[in-house]
Backbone as ProteinMPNN parsed JSONL, in Angstrom:
{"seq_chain_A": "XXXXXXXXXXXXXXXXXXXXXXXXXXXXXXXXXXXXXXXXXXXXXXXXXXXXXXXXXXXXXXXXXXXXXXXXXXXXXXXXXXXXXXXXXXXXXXXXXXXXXXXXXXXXXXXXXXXXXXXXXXXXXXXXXXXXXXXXXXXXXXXXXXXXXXXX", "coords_chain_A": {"N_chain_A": [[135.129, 108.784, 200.474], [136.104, 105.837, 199.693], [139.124, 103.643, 199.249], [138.466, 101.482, 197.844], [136.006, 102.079, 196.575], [137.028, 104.033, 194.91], [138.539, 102.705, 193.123], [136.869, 101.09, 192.089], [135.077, 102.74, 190.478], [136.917, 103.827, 189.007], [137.506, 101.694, 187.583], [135.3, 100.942, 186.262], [134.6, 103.752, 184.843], [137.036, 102.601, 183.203], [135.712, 101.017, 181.621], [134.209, 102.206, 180.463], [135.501, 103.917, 178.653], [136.659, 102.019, 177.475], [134.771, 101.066, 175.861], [133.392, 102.959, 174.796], [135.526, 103.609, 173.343], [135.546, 101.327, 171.114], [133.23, 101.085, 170.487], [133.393, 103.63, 168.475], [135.166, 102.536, 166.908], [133.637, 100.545, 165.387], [132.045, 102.03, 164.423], [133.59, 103.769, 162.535], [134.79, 101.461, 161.254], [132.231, 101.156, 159.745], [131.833, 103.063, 158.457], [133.797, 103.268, 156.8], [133.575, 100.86, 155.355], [130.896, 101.73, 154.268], [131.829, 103.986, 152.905], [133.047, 102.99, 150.76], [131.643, 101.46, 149.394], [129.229, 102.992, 148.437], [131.29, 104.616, 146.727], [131.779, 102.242, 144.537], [129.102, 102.098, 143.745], [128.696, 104.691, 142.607], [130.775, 104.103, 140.861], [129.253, 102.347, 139.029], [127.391, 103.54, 138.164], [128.125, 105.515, 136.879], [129.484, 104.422, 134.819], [126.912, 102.737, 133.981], [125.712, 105.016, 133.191], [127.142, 106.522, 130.966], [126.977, 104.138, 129.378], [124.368, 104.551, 128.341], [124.462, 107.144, 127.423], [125.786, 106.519, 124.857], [124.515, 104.738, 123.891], [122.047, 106.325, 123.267], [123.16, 108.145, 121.801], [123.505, 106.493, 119.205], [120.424, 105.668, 118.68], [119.687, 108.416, 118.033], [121.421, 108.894, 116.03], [120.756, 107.301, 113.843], [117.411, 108.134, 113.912], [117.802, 110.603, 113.246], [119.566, 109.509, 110.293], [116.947, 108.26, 109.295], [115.223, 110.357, 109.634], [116.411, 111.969, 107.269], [116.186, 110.518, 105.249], [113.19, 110.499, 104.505], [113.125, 112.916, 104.392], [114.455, 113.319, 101.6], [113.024, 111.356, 100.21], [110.504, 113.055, 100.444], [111.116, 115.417, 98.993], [111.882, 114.284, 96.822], [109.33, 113.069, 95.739], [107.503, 115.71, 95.641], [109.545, 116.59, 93.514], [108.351, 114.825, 91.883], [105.936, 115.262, 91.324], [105.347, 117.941, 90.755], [106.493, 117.535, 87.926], [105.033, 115.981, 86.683], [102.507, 117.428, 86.726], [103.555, 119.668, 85.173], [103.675, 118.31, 82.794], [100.71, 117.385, 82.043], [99.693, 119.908, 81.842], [100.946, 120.906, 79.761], [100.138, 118.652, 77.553], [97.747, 119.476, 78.04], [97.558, 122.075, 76.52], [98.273, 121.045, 74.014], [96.284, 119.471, 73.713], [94.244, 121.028, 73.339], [95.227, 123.638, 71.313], [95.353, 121.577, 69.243], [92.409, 121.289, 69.071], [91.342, 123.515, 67.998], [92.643, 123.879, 65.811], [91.495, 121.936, 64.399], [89.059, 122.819, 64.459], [89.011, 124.914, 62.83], [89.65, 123.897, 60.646], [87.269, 122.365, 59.91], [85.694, 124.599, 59.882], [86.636, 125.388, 57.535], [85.706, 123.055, 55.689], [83.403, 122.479, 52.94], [80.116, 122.569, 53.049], [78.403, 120.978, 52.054], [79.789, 118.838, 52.105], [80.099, 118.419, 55.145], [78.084, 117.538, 56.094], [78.083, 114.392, 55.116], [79.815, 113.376, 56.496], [79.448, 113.158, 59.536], [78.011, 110.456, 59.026], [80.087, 108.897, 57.404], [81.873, 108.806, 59.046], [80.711, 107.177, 61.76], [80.292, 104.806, 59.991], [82.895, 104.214, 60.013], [83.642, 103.694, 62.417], [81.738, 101.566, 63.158], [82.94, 99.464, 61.044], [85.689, 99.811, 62.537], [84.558, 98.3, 65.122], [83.972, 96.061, 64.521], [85.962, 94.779, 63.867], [87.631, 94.765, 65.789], [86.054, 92.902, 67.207], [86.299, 90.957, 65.983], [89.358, 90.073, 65.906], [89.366, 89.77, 68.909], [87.646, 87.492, 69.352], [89.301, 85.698, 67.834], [91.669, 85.54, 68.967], [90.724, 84.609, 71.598], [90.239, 82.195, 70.596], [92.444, 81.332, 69.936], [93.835, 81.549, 72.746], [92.325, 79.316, 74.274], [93.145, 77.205, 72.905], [95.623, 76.509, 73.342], [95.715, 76.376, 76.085], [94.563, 74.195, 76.589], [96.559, 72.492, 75.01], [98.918, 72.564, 76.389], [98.204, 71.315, 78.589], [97.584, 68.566, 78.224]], "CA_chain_A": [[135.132, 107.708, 199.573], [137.251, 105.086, 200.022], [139.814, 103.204, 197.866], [137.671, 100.339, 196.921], [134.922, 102.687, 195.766], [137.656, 104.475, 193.983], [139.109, 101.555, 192.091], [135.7, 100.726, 191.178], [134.712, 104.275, 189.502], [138.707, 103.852, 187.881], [137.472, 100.417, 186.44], [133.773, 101.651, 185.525], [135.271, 105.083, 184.226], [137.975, 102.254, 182.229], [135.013, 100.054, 180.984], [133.352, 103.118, 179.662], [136.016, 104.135, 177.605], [136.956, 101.28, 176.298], [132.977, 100.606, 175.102], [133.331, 104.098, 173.67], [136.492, 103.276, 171.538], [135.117, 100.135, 170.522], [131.934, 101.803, 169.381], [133.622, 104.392, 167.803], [136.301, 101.728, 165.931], [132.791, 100.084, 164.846], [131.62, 103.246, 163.562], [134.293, 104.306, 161.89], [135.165, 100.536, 160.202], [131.257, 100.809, 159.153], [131.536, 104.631, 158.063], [134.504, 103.045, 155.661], [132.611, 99.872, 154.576], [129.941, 102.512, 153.746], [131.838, 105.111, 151.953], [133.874, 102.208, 149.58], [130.033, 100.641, 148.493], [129.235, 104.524, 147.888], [132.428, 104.538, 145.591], [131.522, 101.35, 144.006], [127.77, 102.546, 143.263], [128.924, 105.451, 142.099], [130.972, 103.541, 139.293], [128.603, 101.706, 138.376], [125.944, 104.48, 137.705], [129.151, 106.154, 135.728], [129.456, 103.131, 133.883], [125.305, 103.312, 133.657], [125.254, 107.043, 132.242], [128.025, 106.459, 130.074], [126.7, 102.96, 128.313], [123.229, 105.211, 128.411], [124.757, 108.379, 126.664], [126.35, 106.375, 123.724], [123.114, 104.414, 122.908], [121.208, 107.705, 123.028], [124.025, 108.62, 120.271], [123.104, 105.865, 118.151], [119.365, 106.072, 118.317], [119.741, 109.779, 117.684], [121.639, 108.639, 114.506], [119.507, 106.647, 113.462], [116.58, 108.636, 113.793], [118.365, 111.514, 112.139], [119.062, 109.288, 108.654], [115.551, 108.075, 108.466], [114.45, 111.641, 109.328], [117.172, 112.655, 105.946], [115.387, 109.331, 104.187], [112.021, 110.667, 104.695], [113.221, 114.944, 103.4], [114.473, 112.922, 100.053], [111.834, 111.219, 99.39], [109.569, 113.99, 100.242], [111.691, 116.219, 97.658], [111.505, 113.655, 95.535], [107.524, 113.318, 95.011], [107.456, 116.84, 95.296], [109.803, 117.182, 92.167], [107.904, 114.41, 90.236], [104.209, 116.05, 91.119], [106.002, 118.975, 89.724], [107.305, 117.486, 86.305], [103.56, 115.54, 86.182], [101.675, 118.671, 86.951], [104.137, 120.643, 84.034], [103.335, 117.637, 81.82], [99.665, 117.841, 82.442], [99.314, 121.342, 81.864], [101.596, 121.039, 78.049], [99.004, 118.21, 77.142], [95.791, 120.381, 77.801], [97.985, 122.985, 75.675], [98.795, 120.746, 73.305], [95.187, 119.306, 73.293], [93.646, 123.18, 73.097], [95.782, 124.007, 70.5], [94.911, 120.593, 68.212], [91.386, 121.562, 68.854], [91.508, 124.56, 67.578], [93.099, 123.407, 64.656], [90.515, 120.749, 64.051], [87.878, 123.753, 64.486], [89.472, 125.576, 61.99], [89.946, 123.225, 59.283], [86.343, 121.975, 59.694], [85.089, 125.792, 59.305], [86.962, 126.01, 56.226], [85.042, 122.606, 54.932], [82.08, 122.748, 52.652], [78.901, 122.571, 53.895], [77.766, 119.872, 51.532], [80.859, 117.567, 52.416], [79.964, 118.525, 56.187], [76.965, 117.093, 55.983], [78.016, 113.405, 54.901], [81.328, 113.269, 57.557], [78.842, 111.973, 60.121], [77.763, 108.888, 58.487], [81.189, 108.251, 57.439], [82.274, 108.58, 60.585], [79.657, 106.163, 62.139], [80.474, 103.661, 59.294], [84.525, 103.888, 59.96], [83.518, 103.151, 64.012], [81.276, 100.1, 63.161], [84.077, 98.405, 60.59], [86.481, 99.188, 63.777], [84.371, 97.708, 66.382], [83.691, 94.517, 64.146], [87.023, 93.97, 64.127], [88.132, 94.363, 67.423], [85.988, 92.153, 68.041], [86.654, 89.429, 65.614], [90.339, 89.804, 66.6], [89.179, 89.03, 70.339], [87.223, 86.11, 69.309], [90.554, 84.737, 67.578], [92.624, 85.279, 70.135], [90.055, 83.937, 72.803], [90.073, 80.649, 70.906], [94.011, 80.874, 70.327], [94.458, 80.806, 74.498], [91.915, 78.304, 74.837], [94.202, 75.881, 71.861], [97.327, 76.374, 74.241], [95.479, 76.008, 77.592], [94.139, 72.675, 76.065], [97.559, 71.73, 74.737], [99.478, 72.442, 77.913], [97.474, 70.214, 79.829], [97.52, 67.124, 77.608]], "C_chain_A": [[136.384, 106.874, 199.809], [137.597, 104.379, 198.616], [139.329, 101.923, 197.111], [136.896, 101.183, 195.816], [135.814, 103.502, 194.662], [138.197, 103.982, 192.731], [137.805, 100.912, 191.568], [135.335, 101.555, 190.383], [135.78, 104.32, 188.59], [138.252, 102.833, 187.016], [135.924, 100.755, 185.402], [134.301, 102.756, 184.952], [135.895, 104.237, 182.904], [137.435, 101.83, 181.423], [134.227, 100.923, 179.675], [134.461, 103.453, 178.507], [136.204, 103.341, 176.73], [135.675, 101.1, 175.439], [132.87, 101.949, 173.977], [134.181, 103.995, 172.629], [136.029, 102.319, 170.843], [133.81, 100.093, 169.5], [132.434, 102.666, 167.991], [134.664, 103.683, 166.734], [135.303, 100.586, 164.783], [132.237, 100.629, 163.838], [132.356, 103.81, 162.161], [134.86, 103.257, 160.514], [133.496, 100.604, 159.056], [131.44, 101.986, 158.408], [132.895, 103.838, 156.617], [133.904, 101.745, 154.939], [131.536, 100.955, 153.47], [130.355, 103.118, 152.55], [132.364, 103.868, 150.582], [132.301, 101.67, 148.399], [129.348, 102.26, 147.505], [129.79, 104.578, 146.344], [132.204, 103.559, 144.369], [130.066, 101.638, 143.093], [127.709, 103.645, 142.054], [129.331, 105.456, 141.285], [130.364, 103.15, 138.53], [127.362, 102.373, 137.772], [126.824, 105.669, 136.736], [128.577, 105.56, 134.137], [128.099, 103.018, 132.931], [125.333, 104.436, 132.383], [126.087, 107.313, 131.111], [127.667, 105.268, 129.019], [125.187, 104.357, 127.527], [123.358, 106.499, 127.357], [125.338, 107.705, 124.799], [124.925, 105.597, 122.722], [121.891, 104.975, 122.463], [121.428, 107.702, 121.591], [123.512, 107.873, 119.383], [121.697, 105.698, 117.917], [119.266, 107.546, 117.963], [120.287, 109.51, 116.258], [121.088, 108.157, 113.376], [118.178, 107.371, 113.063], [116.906, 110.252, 112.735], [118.653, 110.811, 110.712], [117.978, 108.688, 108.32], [114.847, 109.066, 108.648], [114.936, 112.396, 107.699], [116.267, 111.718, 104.856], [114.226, 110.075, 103.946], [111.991, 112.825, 103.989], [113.693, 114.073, 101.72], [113.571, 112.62, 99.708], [110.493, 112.043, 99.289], [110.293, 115.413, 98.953], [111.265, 115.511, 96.715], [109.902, 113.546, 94.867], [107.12, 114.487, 94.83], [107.734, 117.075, 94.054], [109.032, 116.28, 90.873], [106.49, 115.003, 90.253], [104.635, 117.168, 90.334], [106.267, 118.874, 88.23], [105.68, 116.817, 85.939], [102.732, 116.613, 86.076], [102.143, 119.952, 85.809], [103.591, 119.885, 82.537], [101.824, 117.248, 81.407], [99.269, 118.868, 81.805], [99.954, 121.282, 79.969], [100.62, 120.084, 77.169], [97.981, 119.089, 76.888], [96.372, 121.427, 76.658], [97.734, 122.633, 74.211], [96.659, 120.652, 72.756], [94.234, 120.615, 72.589], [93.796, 123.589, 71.416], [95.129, 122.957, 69.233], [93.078, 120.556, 68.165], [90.884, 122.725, 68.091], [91.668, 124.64, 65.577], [91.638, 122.787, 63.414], [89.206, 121.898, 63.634], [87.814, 124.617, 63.212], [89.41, 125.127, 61.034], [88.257, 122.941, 58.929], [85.436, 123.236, 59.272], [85.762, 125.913, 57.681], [85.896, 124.327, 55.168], [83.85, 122.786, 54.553], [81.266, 122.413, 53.33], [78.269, 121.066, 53.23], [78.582, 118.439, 52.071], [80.041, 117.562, 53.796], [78.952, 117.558, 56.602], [77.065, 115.334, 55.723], [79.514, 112.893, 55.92], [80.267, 112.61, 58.518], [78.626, 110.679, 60.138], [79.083, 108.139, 57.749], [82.024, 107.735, 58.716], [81.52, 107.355, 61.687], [79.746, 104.975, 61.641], [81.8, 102.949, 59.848], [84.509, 103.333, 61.465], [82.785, 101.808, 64.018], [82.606, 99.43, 62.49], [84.999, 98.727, 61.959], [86.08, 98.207, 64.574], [84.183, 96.069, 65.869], [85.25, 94.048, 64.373], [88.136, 93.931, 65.032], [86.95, 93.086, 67.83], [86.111, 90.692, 67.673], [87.974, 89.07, 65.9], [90.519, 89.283, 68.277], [88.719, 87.684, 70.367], [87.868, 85.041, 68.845], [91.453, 84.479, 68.03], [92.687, 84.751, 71.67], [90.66, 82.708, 72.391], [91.641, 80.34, 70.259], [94.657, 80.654, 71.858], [93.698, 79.664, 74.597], [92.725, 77.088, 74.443], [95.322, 75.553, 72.758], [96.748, 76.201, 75.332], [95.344, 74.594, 77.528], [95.668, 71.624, 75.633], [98.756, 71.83, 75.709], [99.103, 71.282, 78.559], [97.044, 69.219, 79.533], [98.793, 66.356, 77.722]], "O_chain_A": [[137.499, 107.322, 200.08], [137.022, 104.36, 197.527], [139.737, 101.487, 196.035], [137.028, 101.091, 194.596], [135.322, 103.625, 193.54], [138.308, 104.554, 191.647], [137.854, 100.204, 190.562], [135.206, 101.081, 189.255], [135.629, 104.801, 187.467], [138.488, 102.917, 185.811], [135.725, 100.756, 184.187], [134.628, 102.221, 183.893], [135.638, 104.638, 181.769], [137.964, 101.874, 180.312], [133.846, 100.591, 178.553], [134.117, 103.165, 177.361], [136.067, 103.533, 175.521], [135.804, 100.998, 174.219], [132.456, 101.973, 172.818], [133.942, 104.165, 171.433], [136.138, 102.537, 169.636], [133.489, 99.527, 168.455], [132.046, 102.485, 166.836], [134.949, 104.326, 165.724], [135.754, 99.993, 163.803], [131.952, 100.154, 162.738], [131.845, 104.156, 161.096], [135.201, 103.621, 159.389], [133.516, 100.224, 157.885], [131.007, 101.74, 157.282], [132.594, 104.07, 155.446], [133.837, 101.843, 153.713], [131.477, 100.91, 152.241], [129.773, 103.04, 151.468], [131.915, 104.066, 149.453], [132.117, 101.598, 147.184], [129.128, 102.421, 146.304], [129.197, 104.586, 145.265], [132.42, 103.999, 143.24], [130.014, 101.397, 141.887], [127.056, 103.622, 141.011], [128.984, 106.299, 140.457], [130.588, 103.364, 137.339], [126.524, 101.833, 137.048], [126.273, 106.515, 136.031], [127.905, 105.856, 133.148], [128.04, 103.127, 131.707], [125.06, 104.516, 131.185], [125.82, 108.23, 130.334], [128.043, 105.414, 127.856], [125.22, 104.846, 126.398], [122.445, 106.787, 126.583], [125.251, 108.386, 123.777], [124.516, 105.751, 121.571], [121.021, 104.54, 121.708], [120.7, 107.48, 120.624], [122.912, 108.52, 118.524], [121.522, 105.529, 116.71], [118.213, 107.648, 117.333], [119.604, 109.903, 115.312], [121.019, 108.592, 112.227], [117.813, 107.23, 111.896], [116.275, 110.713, 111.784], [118.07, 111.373, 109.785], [117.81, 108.467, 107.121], [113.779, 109.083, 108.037], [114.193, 113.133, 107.051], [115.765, 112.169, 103.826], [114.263, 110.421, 102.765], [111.17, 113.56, 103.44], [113.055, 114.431, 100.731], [112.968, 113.314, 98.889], [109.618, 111.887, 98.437], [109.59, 116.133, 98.244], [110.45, 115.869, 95.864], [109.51, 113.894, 93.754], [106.335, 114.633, 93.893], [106.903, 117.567, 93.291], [108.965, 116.536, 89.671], [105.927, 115.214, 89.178], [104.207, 117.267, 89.184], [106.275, 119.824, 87.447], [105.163, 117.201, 84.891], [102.131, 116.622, 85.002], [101.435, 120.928, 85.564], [103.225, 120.47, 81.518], [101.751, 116.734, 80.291], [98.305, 118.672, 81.066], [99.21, 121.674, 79.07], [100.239, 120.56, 76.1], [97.461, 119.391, 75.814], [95.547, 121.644, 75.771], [97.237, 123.375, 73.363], [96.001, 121.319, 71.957], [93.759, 120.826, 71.473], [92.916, 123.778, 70.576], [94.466, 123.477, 68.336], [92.501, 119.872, 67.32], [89.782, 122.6, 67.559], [91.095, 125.17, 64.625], [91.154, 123.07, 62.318], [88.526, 121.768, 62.616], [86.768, 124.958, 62.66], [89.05, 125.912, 60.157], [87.876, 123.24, 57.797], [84.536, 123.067, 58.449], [85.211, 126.579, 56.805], [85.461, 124.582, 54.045], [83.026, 123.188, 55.374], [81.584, 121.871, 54.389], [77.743, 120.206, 53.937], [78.1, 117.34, 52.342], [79.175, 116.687, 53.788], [79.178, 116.801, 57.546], [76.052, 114.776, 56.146], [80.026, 111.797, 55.689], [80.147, 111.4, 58.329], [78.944, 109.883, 61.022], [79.074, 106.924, 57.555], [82.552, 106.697, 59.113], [82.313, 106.734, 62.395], [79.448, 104.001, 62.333], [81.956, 101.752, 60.088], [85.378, 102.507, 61.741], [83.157, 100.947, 64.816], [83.373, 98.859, 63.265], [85.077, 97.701, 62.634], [86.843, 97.287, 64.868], [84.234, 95.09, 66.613], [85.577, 93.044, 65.006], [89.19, 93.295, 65.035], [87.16, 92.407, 68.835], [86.084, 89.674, 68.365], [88.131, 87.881, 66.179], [91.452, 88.64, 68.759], [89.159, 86.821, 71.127], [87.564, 83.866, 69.054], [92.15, 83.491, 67.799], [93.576, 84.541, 72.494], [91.385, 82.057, 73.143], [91.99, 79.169, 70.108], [95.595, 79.918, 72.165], [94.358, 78.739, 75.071], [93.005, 76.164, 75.207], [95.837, 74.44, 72.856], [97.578, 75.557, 75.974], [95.929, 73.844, 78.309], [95.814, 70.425, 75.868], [99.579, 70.917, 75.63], [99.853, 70.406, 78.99], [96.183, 68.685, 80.232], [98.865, 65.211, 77.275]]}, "name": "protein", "num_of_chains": 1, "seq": "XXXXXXXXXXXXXXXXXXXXXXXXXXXXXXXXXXXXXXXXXXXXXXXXXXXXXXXXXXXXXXXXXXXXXXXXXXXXXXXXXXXXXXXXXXXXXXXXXXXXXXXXXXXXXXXXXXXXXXXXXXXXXXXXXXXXXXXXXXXXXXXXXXXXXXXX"}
């Protein structure tokens, strides 16, 4: 081999390296471009998971005092079905009891009286109903007097 061919393989041998550092100074500026965008991504999906975790918190809060809203007021109808359902039950007592009464007193009346309590009774329900209803028919044509005198 002679010294041309030698100084050519020295310059081809030189060309190669340099193409290899040059690659590898490409590589290495891209491998740090890369990792910094990485870094950057990586804040920003912090940033993400962290906005993400606090507005969890506050829908979680949220949903926890209208889940507490929703146990009161279910106590609450609970305790008034409870006080209606006690008050209920002391009525029918009460009623029971005043029947009873009523049953009692009417066994102790004569038989002859007994006998004319119907038709009193029947009489005392007509004079009511007459005058419910002549009180309706005076108080019909007292709204109609004021609807009429409104609107004159």
């Amino acid at each position: 081999m002679s010294d041309t061919w030698a100084g050519v393989l020295a310059v081809s041998v030189a060309v190669m390296a340099l193409v290899q550092v040059a690659v590898l100074a490409g590589l290495a500026l891209a491998g740090m471009k890369l990792m910094a965008a990485i870094a950057s991504t990586q804040q920003q999906v912090e940033a993400l998971a962290a906005d993400l975790k606090l507005r969890v918190a506050a829908v979680t809060e949220r949903v926890n005092a209208v889940a507490d809203d929703v146990r009161g007021v279910t106590a609450r109808v609970q305790q008034v079905a409870t006080t209606v359902s006690d008050g209920v039950t002391r009525v029918e007592e009460t009623v029971r009891t005043a029947g009873h009464r009523v049953q009692t007193t009417i066994d102790q009346v004569p038989p002859s009286v007994k006998k004319g309590v119907p038709a009193g009774l029947a009489i005392l329900a007509a004079l009511k109903t007459v005058q419910q209803v002549r009180k309706r028919m005076k108080d019909d044509r007292g709204a109609d007097d004021d609807v009429y005198a409104a609107t004159s």
